[in-house]
C-alpha angles and dihedrals in degrees: 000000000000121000130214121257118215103199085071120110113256100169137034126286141197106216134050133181121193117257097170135031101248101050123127111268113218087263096051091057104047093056087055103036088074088060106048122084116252120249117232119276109243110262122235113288132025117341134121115282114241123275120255096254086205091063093045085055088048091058104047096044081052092061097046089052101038094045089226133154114262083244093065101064106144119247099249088073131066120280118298089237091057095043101049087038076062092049100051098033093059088043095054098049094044099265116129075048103054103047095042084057076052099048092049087058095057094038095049089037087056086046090057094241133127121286096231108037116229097203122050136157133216129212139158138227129192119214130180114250119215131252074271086100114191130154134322106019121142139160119267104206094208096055098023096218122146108218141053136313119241110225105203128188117197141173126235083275093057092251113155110250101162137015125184115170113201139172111285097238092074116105118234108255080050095059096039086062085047090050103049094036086063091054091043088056100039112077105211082043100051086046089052103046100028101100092053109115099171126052112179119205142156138276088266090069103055138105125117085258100059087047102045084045094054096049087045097048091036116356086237117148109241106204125175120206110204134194105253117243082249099057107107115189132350114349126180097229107214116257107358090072079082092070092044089057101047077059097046084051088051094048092058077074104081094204088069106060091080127027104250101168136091104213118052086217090071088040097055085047097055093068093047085056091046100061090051102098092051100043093052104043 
């Protein structure tokens, strides 16, 4: 059994000096701490003090980054327990989801850039899950990879705007309706995506239906950019590279090059985390 450790921080502090690389500046978290809910001031009489929510943040995003299990959390930040109770609490009620909608506005708005974007593209990566196990995993026969499929949404800068994780086994015009009937019935999501007119995707997304089904649910233009018959070797295809490099940022997180966890929902809120630190730089 694991034993407490004193040394961990149980209230809040003022001062905190980086221990690891990717910790939260005083910039940084300033900028976040806005957008996080609050935790409950300690009532009157005995009772645990509330947890530093920087440090909470310092510890998820150590284990995104790290690739380590929940249960190897280092010493210098709250309980595991506590940290990964934050995690999936947050991932549960919407959270993770909702501030980083949030984050994208501020980030786009100090870009000068509009608030809602008007051109996106989707794309798709398969990863392997662990012997973990949890809910939708399949086998993709191309690939032959045994896991889920990560859906991804992004504007013309590569910023996250929708996420939607899925079995493996799920072809991609399947997912991409997956993937745009959860932001038409999610209501942050719909407000932040609704002015797009464009959405740009690859050859494995086309056919007259998909394309017919995506106007009618949301009067988006579904265009695909192919390679010409022409194109030898490797081509950056204009402007679908946008969507690749959103998924080469997310693989510098460890965590992320297998599937390690049980719920898609923390899944899907892996990837949101993982795209704080460079949201927020």
């Amino acid at each position: 059994m694991r034993k407490q450790n004193q040394s961990r921080p149980t209230h809040k502090t003022t001062k905190l000096p980086k221990k690891y690389p990717h910790e939260l500046s005083q910039k940084q978290w300033k900028h976040l701490r806005k957008l996080l809910p609050q935790p409950k001031k300690k009532p009157d009489g005995p009772g645990r003090n509330p947890l530093d929510l920087r440090q909470v943040i310092n510890a998820i995003l150590y284990v995104m980054r790290s690739g380590c299990s929940w249960s190897m959390v280092p010493n210098a930040y709250p309980h595991p327990k506590s940290v990964y109770h934050y995690f999936n609490q947050w991932s549960k009620d919407n959270t993770w989801e909702k501030r980083h909608v949030a984050l994208v506005k501020k980030v786009r708005k100090k870009a000068g850039r509009k608030k809602r974007p008007t051109a996106s593209s989707v794309d798709t990566q398969s990863v392997k899950t662990t012997q973990v196990g949890g809910e939708a995993r399949g086998f993709e026969g191309g690939k032959c990879i045994k896991g889920r499929k990560r859906f991804i949404l992004v504007d013309t800068s590569g910023l996250l705007l929708a996420v939607k994780v899925v079995a493996a086994n799920m072809a991609e015009k399947a997912g991409a309706q997956v993937l745009l009937q959860k932001i038409w019935a999610t209501s942050w999501l719909k407000e932040r995506c609704g002015r797009i007119e464009i959405v740009w995707v690859d050859a494995g997304y086309g056919g007259a239906d998909l394309y017919d089904w995506v106007a009618h649910l949301t009067g988006w233009l579904w265009q695909v950019i192919k390679r010409t018959d022409a194109t030898k070797g490797f081509v950056l295809l204009q402007p679908r590279w946008v969507v690749e490099r959103s998924f080469a940022w997310l693989s510098f997180n460890r965590r992320l090059s297998k599937d390690y966890e049980k719920l898609t929902r923390n899944c899907e809120s892996a990837l949101y985390v993982s795209m704080l630190l460079r949201r927020l730089n």
